[in-house]
N, CA, C and O atoms as CSV, one atom per row, in Angstrom:
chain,resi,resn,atom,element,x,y,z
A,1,UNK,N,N,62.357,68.559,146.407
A,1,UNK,CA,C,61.877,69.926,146.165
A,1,UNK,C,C,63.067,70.785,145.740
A,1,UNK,O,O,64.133,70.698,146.348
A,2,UNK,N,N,62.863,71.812,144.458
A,2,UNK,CA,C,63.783,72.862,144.372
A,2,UNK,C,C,62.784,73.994,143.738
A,2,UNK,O,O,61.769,73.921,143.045
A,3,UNK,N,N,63.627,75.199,144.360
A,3,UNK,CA,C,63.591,76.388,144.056
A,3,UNK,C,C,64.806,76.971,143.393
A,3,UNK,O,O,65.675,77.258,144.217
A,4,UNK,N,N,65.049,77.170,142.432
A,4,UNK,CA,C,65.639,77.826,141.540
A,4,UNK,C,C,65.098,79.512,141.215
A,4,UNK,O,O,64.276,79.751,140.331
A,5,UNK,N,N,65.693,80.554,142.061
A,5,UNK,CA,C,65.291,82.226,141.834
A,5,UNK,C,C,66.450,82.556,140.886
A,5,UNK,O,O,67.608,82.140,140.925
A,6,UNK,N,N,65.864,83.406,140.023
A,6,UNK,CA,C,66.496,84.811,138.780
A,6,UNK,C,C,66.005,85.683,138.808
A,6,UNK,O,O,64.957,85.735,139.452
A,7,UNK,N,N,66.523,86.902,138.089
A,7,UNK,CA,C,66.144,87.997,137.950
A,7,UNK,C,C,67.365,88.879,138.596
A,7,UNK,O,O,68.096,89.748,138.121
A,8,UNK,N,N,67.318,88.601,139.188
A,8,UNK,CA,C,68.880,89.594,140.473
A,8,UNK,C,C,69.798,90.181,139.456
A,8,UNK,O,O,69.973,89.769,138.309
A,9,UNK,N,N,70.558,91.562,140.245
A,9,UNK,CA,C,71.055,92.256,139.592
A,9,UNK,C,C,70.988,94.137,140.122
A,9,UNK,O,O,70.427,94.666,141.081
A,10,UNK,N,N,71.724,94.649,139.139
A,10,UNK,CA,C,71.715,96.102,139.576
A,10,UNK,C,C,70.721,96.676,139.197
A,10,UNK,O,O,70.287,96.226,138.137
A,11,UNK,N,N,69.983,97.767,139.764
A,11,UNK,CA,C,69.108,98.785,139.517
A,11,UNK,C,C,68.924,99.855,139.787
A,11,UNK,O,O,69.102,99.889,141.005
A,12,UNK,N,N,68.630,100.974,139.398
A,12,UNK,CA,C,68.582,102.438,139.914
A,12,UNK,C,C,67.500,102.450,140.775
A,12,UNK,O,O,66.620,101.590,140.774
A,13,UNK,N,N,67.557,103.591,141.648
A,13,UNK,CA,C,66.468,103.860,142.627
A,13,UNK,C,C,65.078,104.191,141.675
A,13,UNK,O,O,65.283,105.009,140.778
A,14,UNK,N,N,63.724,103.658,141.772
A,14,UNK,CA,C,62.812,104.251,141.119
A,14,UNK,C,C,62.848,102.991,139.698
A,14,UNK,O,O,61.795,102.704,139.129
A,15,UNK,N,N,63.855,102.509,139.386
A,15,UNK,CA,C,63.559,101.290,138.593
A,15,UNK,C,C,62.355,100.348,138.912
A,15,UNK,O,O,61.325,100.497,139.569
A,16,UNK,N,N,62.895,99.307,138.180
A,16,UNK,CA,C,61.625,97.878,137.664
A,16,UNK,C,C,62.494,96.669,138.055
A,16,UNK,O,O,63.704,96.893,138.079
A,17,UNK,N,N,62.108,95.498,138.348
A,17,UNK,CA,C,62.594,94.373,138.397
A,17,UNK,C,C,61.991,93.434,138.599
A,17,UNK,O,O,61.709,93.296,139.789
A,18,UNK,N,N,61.585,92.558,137.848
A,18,UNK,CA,C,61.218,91.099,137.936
A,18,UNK,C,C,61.654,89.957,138.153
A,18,UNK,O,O,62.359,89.401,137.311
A,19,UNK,N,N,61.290,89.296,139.463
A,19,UNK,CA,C,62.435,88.151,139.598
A,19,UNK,C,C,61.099,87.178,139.162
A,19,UNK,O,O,59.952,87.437,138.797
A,20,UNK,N,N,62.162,85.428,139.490
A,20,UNK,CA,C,61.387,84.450,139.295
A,20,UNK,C,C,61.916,83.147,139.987
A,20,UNK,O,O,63.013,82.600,140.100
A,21,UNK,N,N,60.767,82.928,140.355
A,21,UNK,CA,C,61.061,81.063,141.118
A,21,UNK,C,C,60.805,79.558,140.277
A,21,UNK,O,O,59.741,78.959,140.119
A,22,UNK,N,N,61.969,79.248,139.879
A,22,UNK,CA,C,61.126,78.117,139.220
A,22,UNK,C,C,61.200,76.812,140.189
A,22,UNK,O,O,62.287,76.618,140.733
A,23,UNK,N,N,60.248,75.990,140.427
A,23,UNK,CA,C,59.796,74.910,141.195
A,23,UNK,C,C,59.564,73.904,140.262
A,23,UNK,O,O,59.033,73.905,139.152
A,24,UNK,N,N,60.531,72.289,141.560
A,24,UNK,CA,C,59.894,71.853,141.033
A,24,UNK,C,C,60.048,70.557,141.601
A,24,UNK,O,O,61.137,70.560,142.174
A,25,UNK,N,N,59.452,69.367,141.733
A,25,UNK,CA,C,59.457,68.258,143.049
A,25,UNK,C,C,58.707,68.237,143.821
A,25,UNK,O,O,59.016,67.605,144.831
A,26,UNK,N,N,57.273,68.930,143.781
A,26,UNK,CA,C,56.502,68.668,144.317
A,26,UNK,C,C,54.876,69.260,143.310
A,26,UNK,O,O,54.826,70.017,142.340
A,27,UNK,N,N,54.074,68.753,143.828
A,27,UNK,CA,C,53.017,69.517,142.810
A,27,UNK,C,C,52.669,71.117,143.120
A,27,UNK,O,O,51.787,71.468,143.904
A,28,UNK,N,N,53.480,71.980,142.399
A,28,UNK,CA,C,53.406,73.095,142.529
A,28,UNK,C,C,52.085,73.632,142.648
A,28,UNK,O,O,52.056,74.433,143.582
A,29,UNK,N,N,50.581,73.468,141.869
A,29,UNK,CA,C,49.835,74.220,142.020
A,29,UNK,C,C,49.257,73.804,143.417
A,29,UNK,O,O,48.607,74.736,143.891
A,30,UNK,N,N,49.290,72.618,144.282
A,30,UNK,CA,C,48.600,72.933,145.007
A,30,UNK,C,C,49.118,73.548,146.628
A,30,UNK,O,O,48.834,73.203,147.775
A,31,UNK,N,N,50.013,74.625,146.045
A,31,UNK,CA,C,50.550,74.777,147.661
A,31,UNK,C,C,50.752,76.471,147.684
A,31,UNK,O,O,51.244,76.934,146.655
A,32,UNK,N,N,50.494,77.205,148.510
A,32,UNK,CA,C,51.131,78.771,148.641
A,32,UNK,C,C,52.528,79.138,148.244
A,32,UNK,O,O,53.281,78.167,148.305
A,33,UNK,N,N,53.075,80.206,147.870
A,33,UNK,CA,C,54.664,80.411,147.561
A,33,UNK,C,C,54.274,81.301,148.281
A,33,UNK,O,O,53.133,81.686,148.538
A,34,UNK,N,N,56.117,81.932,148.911
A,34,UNK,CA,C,56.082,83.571,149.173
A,34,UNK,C,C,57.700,83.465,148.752
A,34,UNK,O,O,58.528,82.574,148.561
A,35,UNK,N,N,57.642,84.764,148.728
A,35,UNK,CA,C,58.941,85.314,148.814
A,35,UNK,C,C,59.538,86.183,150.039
A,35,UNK,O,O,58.951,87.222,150.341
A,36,UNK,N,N,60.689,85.783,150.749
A,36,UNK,CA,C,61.247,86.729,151.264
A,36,UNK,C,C,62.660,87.358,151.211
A,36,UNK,O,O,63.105,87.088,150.096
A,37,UNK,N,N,63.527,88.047,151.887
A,37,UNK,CA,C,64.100,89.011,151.572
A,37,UNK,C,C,65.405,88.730,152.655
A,37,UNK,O,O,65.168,87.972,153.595
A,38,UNK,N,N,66.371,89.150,152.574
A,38,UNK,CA,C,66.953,89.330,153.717
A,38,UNK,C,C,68.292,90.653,153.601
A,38,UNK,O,O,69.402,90.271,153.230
A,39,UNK,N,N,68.162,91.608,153.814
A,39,UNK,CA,C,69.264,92.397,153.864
A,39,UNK,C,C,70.612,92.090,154.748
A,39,UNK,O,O,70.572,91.100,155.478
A,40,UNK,N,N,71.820,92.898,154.719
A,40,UNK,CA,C,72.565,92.707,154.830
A,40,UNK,C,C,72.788,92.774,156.682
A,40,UNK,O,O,73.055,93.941,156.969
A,41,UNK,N,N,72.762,92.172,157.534
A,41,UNK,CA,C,72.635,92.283,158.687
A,41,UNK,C,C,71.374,92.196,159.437
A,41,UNK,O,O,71.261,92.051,160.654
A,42,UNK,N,N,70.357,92.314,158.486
A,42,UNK,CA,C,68.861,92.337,158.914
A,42,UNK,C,C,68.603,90.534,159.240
A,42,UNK,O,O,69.369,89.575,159.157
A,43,UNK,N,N,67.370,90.640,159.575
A,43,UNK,CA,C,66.674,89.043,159.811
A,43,UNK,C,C,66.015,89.455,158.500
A,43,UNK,O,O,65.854,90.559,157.980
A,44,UNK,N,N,65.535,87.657,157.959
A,44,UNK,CA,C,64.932,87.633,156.875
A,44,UNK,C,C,63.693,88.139,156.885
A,44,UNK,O,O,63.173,87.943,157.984
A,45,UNK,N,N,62.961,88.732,156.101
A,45,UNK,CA,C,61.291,89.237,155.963
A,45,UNK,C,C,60.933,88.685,154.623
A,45,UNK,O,O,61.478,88.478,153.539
A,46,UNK,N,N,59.138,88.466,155.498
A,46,UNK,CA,C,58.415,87.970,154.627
A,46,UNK,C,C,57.497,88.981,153.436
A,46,UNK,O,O,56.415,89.446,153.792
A,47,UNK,N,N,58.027,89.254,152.046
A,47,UNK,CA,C,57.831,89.540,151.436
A,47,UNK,C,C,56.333,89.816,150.836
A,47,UNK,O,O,55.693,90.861,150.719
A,48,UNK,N,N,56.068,88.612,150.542
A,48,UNK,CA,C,54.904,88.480,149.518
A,48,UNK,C,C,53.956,86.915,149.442
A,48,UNK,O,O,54.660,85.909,149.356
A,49,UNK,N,N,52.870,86.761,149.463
A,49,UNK,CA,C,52.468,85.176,149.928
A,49,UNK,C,C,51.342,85.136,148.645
A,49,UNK,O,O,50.730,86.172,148.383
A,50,UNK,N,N,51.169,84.254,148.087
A,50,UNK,CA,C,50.389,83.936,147.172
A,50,UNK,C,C,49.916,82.762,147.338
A,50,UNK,O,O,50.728,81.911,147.702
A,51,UNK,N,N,48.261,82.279,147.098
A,51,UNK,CA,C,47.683,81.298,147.629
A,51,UNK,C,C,47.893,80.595,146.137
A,51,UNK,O,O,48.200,81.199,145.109
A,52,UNK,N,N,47.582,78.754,146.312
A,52,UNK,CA,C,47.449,78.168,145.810
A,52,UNK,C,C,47.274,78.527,144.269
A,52,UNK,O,O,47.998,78.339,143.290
A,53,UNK,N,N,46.256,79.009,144.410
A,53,UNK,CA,C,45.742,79.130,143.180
A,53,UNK,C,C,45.929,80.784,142.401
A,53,UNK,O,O,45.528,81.215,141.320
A,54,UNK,N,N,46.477,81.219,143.171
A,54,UNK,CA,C,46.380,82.798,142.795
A,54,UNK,C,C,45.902,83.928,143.023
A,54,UNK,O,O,46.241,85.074,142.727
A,55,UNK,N,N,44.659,83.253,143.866
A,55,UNK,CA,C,43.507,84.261,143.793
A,55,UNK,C,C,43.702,85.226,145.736
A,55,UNK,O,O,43.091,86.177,146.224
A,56,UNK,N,N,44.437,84.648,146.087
A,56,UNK,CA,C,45.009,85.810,147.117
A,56,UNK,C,C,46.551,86.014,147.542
A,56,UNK,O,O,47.487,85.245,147.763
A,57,UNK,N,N,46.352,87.604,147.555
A,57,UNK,CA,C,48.232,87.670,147.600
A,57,UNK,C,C,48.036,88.509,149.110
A,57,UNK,O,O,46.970,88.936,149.552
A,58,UNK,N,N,49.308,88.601,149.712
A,58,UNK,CA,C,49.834,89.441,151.089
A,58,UNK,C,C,50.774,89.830,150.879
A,58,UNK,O,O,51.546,89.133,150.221
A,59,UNK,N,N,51.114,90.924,151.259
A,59,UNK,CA,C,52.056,91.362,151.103
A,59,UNK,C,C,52.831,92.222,152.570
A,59,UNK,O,O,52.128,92.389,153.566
A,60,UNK,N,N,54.157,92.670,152.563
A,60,UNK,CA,C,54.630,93.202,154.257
A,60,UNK,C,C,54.463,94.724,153.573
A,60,UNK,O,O,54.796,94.992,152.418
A,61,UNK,N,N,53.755,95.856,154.730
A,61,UNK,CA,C,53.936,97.055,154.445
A,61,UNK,C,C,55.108,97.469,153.900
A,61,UNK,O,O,54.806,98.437,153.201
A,62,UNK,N,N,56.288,97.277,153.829
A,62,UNK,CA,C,57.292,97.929,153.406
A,62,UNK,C,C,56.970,97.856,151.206
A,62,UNK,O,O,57.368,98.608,150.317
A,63,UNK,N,N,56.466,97.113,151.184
A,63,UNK,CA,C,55.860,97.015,149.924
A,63,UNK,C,C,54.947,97.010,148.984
A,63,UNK,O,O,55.049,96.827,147.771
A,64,UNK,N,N,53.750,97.300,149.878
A,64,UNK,CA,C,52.438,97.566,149.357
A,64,UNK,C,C,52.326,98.263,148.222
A,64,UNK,O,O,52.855,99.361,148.391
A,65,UNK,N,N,51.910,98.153,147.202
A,65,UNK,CA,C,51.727,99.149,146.075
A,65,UNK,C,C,52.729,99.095,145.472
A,65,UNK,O,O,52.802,100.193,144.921
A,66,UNK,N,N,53.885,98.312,145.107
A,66,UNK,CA,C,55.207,98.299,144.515
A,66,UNK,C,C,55.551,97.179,144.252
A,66,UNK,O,O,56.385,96.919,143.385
A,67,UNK,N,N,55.120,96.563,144.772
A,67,UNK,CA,C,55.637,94.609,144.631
A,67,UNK,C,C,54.067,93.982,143.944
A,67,UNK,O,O,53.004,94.586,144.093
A,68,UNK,N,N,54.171,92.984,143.368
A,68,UNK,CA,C,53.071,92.451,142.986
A,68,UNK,C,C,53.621,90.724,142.577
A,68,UNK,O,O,54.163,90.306,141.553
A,69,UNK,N,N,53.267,90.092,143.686
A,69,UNK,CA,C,53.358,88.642,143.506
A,69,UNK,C,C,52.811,87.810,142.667
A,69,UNK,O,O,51.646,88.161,142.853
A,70,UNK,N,N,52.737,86.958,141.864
A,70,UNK,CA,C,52.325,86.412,140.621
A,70,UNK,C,C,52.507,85.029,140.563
A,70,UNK,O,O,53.316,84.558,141.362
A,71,UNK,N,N,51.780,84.076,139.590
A,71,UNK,CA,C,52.193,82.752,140.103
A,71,UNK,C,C,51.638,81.765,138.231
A,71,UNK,O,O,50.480,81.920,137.842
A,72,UNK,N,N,52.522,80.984,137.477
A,72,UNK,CA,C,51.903,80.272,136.026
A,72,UNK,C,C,51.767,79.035,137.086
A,72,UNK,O,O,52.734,78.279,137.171
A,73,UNK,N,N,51.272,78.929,137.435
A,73,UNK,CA,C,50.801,77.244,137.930
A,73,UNK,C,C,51.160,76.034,136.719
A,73,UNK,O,O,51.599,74.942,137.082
A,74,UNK,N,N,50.847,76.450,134.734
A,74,UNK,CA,C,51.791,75.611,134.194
A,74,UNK,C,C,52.963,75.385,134.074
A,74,UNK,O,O,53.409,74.260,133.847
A,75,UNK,N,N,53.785,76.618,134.232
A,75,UNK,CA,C,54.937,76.691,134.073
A,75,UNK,C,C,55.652,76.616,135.377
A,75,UNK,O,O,56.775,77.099,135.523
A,76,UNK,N,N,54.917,75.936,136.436
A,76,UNK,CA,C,55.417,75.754,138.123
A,76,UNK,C,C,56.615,77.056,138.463
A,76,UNK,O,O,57.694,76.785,138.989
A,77,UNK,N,N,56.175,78.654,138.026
A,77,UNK,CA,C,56.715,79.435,138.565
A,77,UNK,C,C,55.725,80.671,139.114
A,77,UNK,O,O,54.577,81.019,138.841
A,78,UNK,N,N,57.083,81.307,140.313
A,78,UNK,CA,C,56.177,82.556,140.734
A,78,UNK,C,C,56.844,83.466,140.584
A,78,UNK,O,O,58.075,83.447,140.609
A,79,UNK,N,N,56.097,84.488,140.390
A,79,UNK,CA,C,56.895,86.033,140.118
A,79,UNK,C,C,56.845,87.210,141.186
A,79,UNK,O,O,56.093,87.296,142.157
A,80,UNK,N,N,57.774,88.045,140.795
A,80,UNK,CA,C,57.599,88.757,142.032
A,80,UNK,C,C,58.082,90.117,141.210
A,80,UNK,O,O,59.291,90.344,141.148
A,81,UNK,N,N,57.201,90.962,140.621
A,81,UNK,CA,C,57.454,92.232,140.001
A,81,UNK,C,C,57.461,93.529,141.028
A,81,UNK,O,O,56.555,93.993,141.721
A,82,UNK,N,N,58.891,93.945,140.846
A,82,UNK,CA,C,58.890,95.317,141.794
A,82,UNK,C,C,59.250,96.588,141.074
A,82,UNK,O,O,60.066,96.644,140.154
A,83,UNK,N,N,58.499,97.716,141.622
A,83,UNK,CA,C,58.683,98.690,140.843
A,83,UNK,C,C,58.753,99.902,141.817
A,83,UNK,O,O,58.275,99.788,142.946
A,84,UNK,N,N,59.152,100.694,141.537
A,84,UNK,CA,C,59.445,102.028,142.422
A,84,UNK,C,C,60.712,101.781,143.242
A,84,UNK,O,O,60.704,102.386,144.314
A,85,UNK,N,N,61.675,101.126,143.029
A,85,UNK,CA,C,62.472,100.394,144.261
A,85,UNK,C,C,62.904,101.352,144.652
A,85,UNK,O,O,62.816,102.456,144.115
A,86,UNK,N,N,63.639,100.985,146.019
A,86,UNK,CA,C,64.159,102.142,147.025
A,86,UNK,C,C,65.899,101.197,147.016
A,86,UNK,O,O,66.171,100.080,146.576
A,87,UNK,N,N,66.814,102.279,147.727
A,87,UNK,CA,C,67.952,101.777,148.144
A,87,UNK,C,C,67.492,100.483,149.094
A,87,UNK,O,O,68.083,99.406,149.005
A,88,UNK,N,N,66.699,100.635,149.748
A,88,UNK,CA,C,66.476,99.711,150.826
A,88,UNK,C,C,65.749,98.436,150.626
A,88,UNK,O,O,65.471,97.582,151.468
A,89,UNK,N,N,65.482,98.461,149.311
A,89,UNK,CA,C,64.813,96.830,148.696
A,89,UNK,C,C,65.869,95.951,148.690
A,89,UNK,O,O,65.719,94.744,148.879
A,90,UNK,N,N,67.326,96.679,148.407
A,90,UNK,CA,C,68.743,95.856,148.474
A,90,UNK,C,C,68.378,94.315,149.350
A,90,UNK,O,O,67.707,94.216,150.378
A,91,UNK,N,N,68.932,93.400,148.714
A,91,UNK,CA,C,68.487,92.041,149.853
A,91,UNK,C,C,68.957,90.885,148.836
A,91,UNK,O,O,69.243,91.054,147.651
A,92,UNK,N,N,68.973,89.803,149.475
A,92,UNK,CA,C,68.903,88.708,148.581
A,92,UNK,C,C,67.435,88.140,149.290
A,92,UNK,O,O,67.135,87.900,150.459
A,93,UNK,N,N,66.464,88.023,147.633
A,93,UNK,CA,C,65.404,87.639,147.486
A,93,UNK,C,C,65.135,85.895,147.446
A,93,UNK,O,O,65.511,85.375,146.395
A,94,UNK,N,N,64.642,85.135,148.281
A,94,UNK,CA,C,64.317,83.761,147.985
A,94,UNK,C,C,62.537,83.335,147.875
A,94,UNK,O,O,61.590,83.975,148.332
A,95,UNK,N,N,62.526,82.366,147.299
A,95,UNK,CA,C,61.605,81.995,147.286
A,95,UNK,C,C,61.484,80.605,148.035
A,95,UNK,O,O,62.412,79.797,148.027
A,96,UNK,N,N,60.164,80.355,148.745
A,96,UNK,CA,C,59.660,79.840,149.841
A,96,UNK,C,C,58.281,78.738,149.639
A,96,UNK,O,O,57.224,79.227,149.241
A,97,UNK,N,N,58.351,77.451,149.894
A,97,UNK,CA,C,57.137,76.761,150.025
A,97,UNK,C,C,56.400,75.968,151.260
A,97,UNK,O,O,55.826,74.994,150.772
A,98,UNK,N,N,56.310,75.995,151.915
A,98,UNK,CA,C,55.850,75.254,153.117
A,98,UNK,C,C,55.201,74.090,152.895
A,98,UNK,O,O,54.242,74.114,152.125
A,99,UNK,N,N,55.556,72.971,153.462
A,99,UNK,CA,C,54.800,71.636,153.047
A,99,UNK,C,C,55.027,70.718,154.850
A,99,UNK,O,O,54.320,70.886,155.844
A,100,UNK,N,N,56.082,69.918,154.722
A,100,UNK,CA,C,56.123,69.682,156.212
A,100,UNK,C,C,56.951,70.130,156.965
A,100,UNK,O,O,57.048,70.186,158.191
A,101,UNK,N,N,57.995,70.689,155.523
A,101,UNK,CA,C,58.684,72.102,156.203
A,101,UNK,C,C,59.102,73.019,155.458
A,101,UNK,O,O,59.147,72.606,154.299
A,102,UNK,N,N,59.445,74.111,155.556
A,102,UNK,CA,C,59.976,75.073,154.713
A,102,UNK,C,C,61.083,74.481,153.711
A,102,UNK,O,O,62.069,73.898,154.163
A,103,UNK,N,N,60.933,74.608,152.692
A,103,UNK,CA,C,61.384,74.956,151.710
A,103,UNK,C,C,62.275,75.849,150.891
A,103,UNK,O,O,61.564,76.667,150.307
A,104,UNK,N,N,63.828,76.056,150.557
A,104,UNK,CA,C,63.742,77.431,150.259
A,104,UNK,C,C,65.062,77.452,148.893
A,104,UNK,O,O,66.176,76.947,149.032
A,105,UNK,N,N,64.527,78.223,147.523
A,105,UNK,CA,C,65.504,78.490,147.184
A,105,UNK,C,C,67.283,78.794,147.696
A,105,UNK,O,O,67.655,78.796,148.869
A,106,UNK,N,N,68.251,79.052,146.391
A,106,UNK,CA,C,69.550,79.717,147.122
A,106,UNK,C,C,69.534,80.986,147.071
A,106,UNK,O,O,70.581,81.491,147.476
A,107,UNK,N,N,68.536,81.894,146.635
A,107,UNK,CA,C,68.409,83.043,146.912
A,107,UNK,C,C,68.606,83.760,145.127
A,107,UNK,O,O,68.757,83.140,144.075
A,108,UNK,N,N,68.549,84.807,145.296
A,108,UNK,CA,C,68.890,85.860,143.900
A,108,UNK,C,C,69.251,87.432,144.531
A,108,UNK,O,O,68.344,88.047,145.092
A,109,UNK,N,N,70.400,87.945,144.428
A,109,UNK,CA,C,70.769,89.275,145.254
A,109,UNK,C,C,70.545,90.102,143.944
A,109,UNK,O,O,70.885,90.091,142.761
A,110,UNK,N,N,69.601,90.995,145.027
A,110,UNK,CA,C,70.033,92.777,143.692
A,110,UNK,C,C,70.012,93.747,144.617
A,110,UNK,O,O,69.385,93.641,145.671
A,111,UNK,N,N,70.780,94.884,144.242
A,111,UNK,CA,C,70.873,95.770,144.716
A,111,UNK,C,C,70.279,97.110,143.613
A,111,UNK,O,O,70.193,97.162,142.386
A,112,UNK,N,N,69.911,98.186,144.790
A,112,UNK,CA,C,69.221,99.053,144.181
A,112,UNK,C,C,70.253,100.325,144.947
A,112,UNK,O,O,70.231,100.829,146.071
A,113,UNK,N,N,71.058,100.521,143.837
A,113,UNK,CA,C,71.965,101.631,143.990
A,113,UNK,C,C,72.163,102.746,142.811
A,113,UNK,O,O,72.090,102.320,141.658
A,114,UNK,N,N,72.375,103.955,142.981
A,114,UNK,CA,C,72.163,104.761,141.693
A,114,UNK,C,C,73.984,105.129,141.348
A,114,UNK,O,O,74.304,105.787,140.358
């Protein structure tokens, strides 16, 4: 199994950013992704969860209405579009698969500083 995340990088407060997971070593469509987060001293949080197939996402209050999880089942990647960011989205972002055990990218850091 690998997770390979991009997108990371600088951004202003109130910016856009799209990251991405590419997978691959296992049959990607049939399993959930999420993404989570981990700031600098914080424990990691769970971001964003997308089912199998697409058709249900979760997300952690700190992001409701700003994050939108995404998933090409051909192209064995998932997305994770954020918009409105705050200073406090700052984190390195990974992406996540659960099978008989977690799974996890090396991460992608951005910071949201003006």
């Amino acid at each position: 199994v690998q997770l390979v995340e991009s997108g990371g990088g600088l951004v202003q407060p109130g910016g856009s950013l799209r990251l991405s997971c590419a997978a691959s070593g296992f049959t990607f469509s049939r399993y959930d992704m999420s993404w989570y987060r981990q700031a600098p001293g914080k424990k990691r949080e769970l971001v964003a969860t997308i089912s199998s197939v697409g058709g249900s996402t979760n997300y952690a209050d700190s992001v409701k209405g700003r994050f939108t999880i995404s998933r090409d089942n051909a192209k064995n990647t998932v997305y994770l579009q954020m918009n409105s960011l705050k200073p406090e989205d700052t984190a390195v972002y990974s992406c996540n698969v659960k099978r008989v055990r977690d799974y996890w990218g090396r991460g992608t850091q951005f910071t949201v500083s003006s």
